[in-house]
PyMOL CGO cylinders between C-alpha atoms (Angstrom):
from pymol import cmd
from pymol.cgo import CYLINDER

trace = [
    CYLINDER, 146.66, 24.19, 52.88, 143.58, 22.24, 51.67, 0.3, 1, 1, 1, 1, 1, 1,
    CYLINDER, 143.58, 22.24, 51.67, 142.21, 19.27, 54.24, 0.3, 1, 1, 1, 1, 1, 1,
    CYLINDER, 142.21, 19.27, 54.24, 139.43, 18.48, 51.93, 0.3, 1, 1, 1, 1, 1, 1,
    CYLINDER, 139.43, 18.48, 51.93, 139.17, 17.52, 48.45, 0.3, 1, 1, 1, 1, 1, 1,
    CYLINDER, 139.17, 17.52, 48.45, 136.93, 19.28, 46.05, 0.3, 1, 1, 1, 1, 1, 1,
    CYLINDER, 136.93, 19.28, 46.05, 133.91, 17.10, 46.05, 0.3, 1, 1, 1, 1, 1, 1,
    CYLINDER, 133.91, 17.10, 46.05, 131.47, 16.38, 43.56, 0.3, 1, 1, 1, 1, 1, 1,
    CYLINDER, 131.47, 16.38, 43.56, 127.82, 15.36, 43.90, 0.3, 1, 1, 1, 1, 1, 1,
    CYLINDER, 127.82, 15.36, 43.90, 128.72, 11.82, 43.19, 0.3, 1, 1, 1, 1, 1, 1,
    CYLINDER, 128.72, 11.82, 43.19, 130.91, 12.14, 46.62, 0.3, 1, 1, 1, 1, 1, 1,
    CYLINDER, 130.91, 12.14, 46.62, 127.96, 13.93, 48.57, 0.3, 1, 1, 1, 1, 1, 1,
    CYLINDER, 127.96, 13.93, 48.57, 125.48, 11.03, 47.33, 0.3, 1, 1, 1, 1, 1, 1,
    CYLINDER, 125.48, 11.03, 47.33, 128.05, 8.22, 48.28, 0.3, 1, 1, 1, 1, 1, 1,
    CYLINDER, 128.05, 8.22, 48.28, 128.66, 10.06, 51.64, 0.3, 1, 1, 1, 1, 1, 1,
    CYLINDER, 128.66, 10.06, 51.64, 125.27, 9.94, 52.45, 0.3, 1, 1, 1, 1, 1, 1,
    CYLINDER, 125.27, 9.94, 52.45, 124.98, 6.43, 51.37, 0.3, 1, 1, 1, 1, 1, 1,
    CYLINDER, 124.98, 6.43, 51.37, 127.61, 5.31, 54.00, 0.3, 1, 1, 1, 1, 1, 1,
    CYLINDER, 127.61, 5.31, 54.00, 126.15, 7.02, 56.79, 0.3, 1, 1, 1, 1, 1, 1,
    CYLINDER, 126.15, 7.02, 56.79, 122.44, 6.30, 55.97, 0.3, 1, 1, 1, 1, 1, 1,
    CYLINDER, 122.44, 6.30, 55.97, 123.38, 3.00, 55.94, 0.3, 1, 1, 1, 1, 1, 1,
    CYLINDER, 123.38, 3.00, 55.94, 125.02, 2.85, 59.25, 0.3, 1, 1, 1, 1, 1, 1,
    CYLINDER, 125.02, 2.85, 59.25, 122.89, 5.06, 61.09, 0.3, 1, 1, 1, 1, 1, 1,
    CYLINDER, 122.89, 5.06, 61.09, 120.15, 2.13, 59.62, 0.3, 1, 1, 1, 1, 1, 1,
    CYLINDER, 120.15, 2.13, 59.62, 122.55, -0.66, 60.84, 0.3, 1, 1, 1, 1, 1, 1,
    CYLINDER, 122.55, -0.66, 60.84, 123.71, 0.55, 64.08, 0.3, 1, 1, 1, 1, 1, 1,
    CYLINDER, 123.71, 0.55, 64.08, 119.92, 1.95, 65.16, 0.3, 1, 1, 1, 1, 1, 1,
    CYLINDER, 119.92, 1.95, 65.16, 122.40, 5.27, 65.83, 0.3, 1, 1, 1, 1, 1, 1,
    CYLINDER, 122.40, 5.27, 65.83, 120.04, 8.48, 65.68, 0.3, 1, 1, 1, 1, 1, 1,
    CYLINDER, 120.04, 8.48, 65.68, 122.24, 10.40, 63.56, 0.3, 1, 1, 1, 1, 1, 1,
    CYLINDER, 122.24, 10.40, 63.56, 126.16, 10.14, 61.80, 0.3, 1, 1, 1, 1, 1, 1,
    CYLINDER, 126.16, 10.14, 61.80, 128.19, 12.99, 60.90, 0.3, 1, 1, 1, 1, 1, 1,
    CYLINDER, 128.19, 12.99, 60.90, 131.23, 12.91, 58.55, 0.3, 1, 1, 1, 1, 1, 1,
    CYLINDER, 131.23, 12.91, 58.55, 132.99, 16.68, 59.89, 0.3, 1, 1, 1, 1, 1, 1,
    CYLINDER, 132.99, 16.68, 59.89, 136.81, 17.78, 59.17, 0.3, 1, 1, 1, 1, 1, 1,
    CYLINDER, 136.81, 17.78, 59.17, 139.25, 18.36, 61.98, 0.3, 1, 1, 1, 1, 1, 1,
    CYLINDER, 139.25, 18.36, 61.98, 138.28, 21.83, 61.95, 0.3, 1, 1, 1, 1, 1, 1,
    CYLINDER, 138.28, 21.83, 61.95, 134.68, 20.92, 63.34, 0.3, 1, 1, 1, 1, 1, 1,
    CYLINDER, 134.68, 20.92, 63.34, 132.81, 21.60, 60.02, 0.3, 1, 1, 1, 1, 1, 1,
    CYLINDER, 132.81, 21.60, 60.02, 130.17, 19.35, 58.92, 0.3, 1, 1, 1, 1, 1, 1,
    CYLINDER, 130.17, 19.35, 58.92, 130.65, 18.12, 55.95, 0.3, 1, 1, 1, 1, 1, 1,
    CYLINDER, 130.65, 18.12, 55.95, 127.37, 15.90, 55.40, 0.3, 1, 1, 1, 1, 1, 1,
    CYLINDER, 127.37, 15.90, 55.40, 124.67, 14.04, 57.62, 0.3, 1, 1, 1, 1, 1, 1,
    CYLINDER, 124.67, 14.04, 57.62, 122.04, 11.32, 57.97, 0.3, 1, 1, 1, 1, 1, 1,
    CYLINDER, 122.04, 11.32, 57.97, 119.51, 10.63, 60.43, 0.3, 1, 1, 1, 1, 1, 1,
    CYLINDER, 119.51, 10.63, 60.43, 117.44, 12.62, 62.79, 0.3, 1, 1, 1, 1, 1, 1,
    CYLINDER, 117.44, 12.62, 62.79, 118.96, 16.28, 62.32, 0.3, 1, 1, 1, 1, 1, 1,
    CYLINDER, 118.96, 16.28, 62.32, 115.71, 18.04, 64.09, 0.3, 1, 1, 1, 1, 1, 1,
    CYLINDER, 115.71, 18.04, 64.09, 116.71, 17.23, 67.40, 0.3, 1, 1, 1, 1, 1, 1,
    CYLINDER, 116.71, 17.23, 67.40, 120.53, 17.97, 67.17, 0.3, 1, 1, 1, 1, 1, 1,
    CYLINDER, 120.53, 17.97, 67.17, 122.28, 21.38, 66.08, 0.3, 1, 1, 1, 1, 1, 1,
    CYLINDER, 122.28, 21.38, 66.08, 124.66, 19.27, 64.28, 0.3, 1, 1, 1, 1, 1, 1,
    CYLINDER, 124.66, 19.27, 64.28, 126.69, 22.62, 63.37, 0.3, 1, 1, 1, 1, 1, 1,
    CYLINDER, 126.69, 22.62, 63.37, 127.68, 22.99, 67.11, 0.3, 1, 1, 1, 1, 1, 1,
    CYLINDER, 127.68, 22.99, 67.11, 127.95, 19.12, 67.84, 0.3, 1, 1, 1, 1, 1, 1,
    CYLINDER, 127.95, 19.12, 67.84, 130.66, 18.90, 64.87, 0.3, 1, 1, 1, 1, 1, 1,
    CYLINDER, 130.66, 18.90, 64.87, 132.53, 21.33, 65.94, 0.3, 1, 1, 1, 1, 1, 1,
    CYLINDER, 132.53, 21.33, 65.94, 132.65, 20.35, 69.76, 0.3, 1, 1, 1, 1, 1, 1,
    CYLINDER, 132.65, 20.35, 69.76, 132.92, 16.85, 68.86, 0.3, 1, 1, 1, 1, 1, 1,
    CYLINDER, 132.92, 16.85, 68.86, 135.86, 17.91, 66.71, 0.3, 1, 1, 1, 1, 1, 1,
    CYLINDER, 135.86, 17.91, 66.71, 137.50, 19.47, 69.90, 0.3, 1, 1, 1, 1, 1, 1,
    CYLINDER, 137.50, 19.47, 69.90, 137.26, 16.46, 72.09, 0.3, 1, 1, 1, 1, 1, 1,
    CYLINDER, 137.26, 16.46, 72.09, 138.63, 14.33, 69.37, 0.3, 1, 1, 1, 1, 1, 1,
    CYLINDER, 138.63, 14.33, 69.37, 141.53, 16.91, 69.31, 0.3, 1, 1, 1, 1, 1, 1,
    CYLINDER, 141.53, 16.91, 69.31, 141.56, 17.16, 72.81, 0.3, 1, 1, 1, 1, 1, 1,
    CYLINDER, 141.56, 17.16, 72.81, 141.68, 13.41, 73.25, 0.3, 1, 1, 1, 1, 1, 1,
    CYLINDER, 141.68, 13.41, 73.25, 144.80, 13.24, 70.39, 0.3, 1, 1, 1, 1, 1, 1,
    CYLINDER, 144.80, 13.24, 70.39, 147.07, 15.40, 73.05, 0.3, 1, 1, 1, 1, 1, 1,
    CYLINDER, 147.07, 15.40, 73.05, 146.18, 13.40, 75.78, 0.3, 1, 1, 1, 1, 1, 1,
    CYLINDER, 146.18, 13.40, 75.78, 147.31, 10.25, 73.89, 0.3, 1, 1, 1, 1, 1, 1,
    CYLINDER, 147.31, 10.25, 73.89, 150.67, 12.36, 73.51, 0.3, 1, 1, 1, 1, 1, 1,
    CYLINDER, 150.67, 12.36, 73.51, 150.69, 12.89, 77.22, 0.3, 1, 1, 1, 1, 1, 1,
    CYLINDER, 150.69, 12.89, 77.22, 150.13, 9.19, 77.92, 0.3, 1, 1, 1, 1, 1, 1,
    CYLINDER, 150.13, 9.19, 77.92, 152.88, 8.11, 75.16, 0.3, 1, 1, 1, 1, 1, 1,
    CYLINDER, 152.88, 8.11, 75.16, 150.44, 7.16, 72.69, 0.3, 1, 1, 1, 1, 1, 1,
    CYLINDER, 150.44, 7.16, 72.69, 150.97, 7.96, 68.85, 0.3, 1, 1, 1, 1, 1, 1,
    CYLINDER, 150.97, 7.96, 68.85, 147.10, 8.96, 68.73, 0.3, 1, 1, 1, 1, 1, 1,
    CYLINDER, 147.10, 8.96, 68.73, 143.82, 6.82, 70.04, 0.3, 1, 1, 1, 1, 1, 1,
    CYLINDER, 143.82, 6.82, 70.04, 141.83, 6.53, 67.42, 0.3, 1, 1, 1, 1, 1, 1,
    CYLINDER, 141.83, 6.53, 67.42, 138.13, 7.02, 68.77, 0.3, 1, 1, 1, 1, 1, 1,
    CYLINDER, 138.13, 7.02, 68.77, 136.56, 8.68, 71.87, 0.3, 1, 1, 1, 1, 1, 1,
    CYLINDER, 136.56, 8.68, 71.87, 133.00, 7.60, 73.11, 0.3, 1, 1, 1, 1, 1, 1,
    CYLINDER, 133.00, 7.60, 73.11, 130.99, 9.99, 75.55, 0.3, 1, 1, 1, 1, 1, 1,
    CYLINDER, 130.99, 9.99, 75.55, 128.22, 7.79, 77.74, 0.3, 1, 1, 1, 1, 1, 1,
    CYLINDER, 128.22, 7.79, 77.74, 125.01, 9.89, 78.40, 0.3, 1, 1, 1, 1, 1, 1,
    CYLINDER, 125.01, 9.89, 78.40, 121.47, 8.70, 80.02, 0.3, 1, 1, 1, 1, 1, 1,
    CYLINDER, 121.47, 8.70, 80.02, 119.62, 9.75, 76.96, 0.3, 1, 1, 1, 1, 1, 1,
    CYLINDER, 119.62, 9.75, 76.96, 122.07, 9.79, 73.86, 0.3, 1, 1, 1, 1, 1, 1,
    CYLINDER, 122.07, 9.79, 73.86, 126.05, 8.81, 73.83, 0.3, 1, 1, 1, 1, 1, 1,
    CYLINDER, 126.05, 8.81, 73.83, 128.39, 10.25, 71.34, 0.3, 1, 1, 1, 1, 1, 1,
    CYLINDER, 128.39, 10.25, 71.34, 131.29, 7.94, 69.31, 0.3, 1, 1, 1, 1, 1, 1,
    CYLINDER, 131.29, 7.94, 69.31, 133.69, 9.83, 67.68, 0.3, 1, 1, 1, 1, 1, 1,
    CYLINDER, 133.69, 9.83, 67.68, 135.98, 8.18, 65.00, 0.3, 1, 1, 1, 1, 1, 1,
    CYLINDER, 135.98, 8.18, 65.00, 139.04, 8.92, 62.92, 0.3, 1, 1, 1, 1, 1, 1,
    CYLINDER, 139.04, 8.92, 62.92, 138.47, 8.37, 59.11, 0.3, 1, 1, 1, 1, 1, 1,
    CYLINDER, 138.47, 8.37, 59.11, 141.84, 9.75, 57.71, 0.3, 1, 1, 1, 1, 1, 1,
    CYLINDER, 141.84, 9.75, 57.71, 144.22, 12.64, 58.62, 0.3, 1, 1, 1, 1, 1, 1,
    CYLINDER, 144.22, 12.64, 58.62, 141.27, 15.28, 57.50, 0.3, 1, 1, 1, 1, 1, 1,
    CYLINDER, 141.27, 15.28, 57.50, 137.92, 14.19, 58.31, 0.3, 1, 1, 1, 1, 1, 1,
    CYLINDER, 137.92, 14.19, 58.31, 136.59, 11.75, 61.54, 0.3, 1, 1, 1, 1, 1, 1,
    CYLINDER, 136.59, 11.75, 61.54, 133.13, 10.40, 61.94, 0.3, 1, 1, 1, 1, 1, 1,
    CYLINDER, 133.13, 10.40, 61.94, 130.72, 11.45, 64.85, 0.3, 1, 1, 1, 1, 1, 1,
    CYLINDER, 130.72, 11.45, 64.85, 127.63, 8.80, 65.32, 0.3, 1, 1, 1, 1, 1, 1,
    CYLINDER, 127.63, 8.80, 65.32, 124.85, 10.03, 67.89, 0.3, 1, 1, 1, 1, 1, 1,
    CYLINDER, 124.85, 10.03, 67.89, 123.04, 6.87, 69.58, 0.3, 1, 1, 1, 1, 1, 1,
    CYLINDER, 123.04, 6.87, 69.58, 120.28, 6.37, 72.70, 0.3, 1, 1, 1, 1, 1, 1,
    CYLINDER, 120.28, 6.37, 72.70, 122.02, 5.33, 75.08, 0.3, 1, 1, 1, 1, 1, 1,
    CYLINDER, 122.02, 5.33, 75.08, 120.17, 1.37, 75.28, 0.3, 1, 1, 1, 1, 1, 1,
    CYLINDER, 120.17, 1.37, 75.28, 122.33, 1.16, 71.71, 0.3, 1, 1, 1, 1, 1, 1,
    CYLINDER, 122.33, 1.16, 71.71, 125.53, -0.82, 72.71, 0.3, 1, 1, 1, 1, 1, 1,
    CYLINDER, 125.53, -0.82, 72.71, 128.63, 1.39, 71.63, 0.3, 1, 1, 1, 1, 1, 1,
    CYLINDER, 128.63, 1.39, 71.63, 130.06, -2.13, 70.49, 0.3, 1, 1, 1, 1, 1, 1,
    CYLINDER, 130.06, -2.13, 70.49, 127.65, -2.35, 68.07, 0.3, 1, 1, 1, 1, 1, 1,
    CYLINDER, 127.65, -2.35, 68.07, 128.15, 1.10, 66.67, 0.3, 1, 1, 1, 1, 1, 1,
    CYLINDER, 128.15, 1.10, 66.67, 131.84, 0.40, 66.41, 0.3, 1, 1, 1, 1, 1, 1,
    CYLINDER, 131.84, 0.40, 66.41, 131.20, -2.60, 64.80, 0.3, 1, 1, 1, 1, 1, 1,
    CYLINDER, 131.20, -2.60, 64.80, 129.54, -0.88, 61.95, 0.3, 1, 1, 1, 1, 1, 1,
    CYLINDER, 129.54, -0.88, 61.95, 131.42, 2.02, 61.76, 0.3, 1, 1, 1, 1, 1, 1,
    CYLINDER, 131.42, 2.02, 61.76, 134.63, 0.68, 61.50, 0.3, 1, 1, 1, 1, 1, 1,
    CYLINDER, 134.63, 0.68, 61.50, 133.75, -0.28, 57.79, 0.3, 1, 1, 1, 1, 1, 1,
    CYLINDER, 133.75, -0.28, 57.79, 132.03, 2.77, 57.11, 0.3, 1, 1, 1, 1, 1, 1,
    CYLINDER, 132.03, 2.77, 57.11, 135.28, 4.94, 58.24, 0.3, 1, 1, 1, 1, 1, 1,
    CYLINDER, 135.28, 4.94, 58.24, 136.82, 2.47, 55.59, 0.3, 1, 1, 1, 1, 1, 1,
    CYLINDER, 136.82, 2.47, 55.59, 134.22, 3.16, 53.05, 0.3, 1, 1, 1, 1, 1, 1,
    CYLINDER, 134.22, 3.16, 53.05, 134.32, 6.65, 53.57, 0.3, 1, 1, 1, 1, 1, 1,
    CYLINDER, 134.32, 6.65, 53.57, 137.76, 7.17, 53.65, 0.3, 1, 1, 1, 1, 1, 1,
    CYLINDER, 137.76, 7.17, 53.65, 138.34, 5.39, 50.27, 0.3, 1, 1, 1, 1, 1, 1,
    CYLINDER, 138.34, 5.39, 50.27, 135.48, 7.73, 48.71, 0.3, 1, 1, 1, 1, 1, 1,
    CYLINDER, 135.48, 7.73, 48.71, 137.47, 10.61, 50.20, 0.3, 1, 1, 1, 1, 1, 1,
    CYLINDER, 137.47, 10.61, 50.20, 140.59, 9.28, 48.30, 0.3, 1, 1, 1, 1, 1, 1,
    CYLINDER, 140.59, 9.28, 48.30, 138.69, 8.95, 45.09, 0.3, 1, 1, 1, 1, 1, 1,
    CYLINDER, 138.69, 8.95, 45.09, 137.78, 12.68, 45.02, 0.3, 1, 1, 1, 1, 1, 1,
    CYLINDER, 137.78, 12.68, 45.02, 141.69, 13.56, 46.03, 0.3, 1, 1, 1, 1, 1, 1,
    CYLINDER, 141.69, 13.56, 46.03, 142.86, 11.61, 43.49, 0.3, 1, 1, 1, 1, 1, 1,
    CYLINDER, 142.86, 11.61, 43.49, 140.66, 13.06, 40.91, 0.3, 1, 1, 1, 1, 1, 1,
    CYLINDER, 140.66, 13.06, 40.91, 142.26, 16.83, 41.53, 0.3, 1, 1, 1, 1, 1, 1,
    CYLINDER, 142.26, 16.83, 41.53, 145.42, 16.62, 43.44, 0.3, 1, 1, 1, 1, 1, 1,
    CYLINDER, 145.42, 16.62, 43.44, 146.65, 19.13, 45.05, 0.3, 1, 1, 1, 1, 1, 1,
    CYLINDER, 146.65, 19.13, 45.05, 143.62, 20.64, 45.18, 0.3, 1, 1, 1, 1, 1, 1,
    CYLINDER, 143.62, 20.64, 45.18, 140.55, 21.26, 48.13, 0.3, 1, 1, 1, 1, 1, 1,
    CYLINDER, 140.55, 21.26, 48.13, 139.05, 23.34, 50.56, 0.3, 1, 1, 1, 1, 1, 1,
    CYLINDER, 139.05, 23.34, 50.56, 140.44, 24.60, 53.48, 0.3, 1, 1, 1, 1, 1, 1,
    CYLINDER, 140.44, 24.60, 53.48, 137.27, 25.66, 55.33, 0.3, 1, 1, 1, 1, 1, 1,
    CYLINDER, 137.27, 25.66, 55.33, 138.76, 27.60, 58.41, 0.3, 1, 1, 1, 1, 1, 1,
    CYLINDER, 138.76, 27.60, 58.41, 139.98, 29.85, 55.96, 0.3, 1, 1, 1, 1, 1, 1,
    CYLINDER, 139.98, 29.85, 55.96, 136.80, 30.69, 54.35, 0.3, 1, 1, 1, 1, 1, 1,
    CYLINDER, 136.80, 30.69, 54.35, 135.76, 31.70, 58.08, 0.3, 1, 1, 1, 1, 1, 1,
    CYLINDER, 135.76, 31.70, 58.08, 132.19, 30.47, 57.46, 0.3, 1, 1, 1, 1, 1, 1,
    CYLINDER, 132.19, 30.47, 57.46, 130.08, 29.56, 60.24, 0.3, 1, 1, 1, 1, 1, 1,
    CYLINDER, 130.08, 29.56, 60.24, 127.73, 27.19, 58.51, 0.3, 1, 1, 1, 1, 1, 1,
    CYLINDER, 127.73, 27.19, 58.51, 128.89, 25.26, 55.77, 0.3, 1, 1, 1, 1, 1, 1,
    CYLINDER, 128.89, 25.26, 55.77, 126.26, 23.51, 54.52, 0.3, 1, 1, 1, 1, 1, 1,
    CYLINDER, 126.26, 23.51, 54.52, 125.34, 26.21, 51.79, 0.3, 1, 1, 1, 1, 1, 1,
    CYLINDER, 125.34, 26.21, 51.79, 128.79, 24.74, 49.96, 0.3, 1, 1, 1, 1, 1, 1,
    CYLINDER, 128.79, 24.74, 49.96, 128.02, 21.04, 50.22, 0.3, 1, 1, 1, 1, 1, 1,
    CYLINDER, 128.02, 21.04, 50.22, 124.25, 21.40, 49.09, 0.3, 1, 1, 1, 1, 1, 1,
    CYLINDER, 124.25, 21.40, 49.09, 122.61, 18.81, 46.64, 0.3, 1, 1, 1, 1, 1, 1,
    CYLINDER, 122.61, 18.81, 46.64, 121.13, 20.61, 43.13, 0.3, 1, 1, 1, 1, 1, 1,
    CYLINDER, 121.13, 20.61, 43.13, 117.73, 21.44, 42.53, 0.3, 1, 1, 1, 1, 1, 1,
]
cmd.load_cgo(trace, "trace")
């Protein structure tokens, strides 16, 4: 069953867009759009410091993680998870049924503030995500079942 739609350049270039502009509003380090599955599907910000391929799939597990513990506690899901380090703190944030946002911030950055501007980047990002659905429905990528541990060979920006 395909979680993501086929997307487009135009999608990529939008995606970016969103997170470039909330990693510049938020003074996060990095934001990561990733599926459920834990790939990444695009970035912006510092990606030297971070192996973003292993944080989007970890963060992907906690957000899981955190969806059967809102089971446990009678909840129909909790939306977001935050992890509070010394040096960097993680937010992690649903954006539809397929993809959730991960936004890496020093620690001094207030997670209020992050929220603040994420919440209408999820939006933002979430309609963009609907645009490329609607444009081939039925269609997408599955990407656990092309078993690839690196995806960003498939969503790569021409020459």
């Amino acid at each position: 069953m395909a979680t993501l739609p086929q997307l487009i350049e135009e999608d990529i270039q939008r995606l970016d867009a969103e997170l470039r502009e909330l990693v510049e509003k938020s003074d996060a380090t990095t934001a990561l759009i990733i599926d459920r599955g834990g790939f990444l599907i695009a970035s912006q910000g510092d990606a030297l410091q971070f192996d973003l391929t292993t944080i989007a799939a970890l963060a992907s597990g906690a957000y899981m993680a955190n969806q059967t513990i809102a089971t446990l506690v009678h909840e129909t899901s909790f939306n977001s998870i935050y992890h509070q380090g010394e040096r960097f703190s993680l937010f992690v944030m649903c954006v539809d049924e397929n993809c959730l946002l991960s936004v890496i911030f020093k620690a001094q950055v207030s997670v209020g503030a992050v929220k603040y501007f994420a919440l209408p980047a999820v939006s933002r990002i979430a309609a963009q995500l609907q645009l490329a659905h609607a444009r081939e429905p039925g269609t997408g990528l599955d990407l656990s079942e092309l078993n690839l541990a690196d995806t960003s060979g498939i969503f790569k920006r021409r020459p």
